[in-house]
N, C-alpha and C positions, 0 to 999 in steps of 0.2 A: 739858551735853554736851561733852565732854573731845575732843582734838583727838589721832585716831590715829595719831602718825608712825610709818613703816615706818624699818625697818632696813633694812642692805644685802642681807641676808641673804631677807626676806621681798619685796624689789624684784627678786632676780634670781631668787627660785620662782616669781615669778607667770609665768601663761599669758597668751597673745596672744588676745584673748578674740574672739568670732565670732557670723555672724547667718546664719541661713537666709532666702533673698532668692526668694519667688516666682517663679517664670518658667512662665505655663500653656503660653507657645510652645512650650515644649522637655519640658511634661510632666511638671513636677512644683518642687521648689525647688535652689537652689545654695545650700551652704555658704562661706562665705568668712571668712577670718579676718584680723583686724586684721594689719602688716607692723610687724615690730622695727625700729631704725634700720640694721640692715645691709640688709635685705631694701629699704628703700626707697631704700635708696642702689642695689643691684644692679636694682631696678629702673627706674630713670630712666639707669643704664648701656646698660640694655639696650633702650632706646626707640631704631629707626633713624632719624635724622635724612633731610628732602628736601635738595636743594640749598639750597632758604632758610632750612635749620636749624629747620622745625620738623617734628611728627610729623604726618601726618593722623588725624582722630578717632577713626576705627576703628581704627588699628594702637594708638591710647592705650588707649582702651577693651578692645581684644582683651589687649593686653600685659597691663594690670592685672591682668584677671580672670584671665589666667591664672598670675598671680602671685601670687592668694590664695585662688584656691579648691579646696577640696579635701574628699576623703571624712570619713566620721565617724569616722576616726580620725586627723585632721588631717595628713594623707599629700597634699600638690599632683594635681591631677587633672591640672594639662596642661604638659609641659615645652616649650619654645624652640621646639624645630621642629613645634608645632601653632599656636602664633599665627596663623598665617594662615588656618588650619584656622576658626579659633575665628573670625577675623574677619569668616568668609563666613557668620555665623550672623545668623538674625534682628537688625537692627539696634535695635528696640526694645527685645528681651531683655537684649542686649547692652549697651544705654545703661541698664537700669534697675540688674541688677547693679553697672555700670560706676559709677556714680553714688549704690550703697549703700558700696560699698568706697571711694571719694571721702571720705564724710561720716565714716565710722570712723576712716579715715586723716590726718584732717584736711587732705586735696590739696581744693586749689580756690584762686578767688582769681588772681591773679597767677601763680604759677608753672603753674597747667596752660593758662587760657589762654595765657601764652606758647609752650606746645610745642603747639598746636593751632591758633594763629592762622593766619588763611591756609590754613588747609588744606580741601578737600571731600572728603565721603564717596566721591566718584569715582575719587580717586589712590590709584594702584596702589604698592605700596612693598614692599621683603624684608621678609622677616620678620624679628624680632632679634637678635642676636650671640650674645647674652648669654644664660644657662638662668635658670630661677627658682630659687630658692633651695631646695635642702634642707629639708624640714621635721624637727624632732626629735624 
């Protein structure tokens, strides 16, 4: 079995590949699709900081998903000024999502808990600066 190197060429046609993620709460599944390295750089931009510089779980959780999930025509379903929208949703829904897009993206580990230490589901926070990225 021979060992397939890509070229340049066939590394930058590839697509950001995606999973449809259950949610009975909300009535059916979410699409979400894996984040390029811009897209996760714009996203850890757009995470609002507490005073003690980290994020609370929900505004992570909310931000993500709504940073990858999108129609079947990979079109973002929710821009910036719905995060909070999205954060007031079932918190189970939201954590399971939250938590497929995690493992795809390979977040976890060290850097998210660090933007989630300290924080509880109870802190109230803006929602984020930053919009989700464009899809193409």
């Amino acid at each position: 079995m021979g060992l397939n190197l890509l070229n340049a060429e066939q590394i930058l046609a590839a697509q950001l590949p995606f999973t449809d993620v259950p949610v009975p709460e909300w009535g059916g599944s979410v699409r979400v699709r894996s984040m390029s390295g811009a897209d996760r750089e714009a996203f850890y931009q757009a995470l609002p900081k507490s005073v003690d510089g980290t994020t609370p779980i929900g505004t992570f959780q909310a931000t993500l998903v709504a940073f990858t999930a999108v129609d079947a025509d990979g079109n973002l379903l929710f821009t910036a000024e719905q995060v909070e929208l999205l954060r007031q949703r079932q918190a189970s829904a939201l954590e399971r999502v939250a938590m497929v897009v995690m493992q795809m993206n390979g977040l976890g580990g060290a850097a998210v808990e660090d933007e989630v230490k300290n924080s509880n589901a109870g802190q109230s926070s803006a929602s984020g600066t930053g919009s989700p990225p464009s899809s193409e």
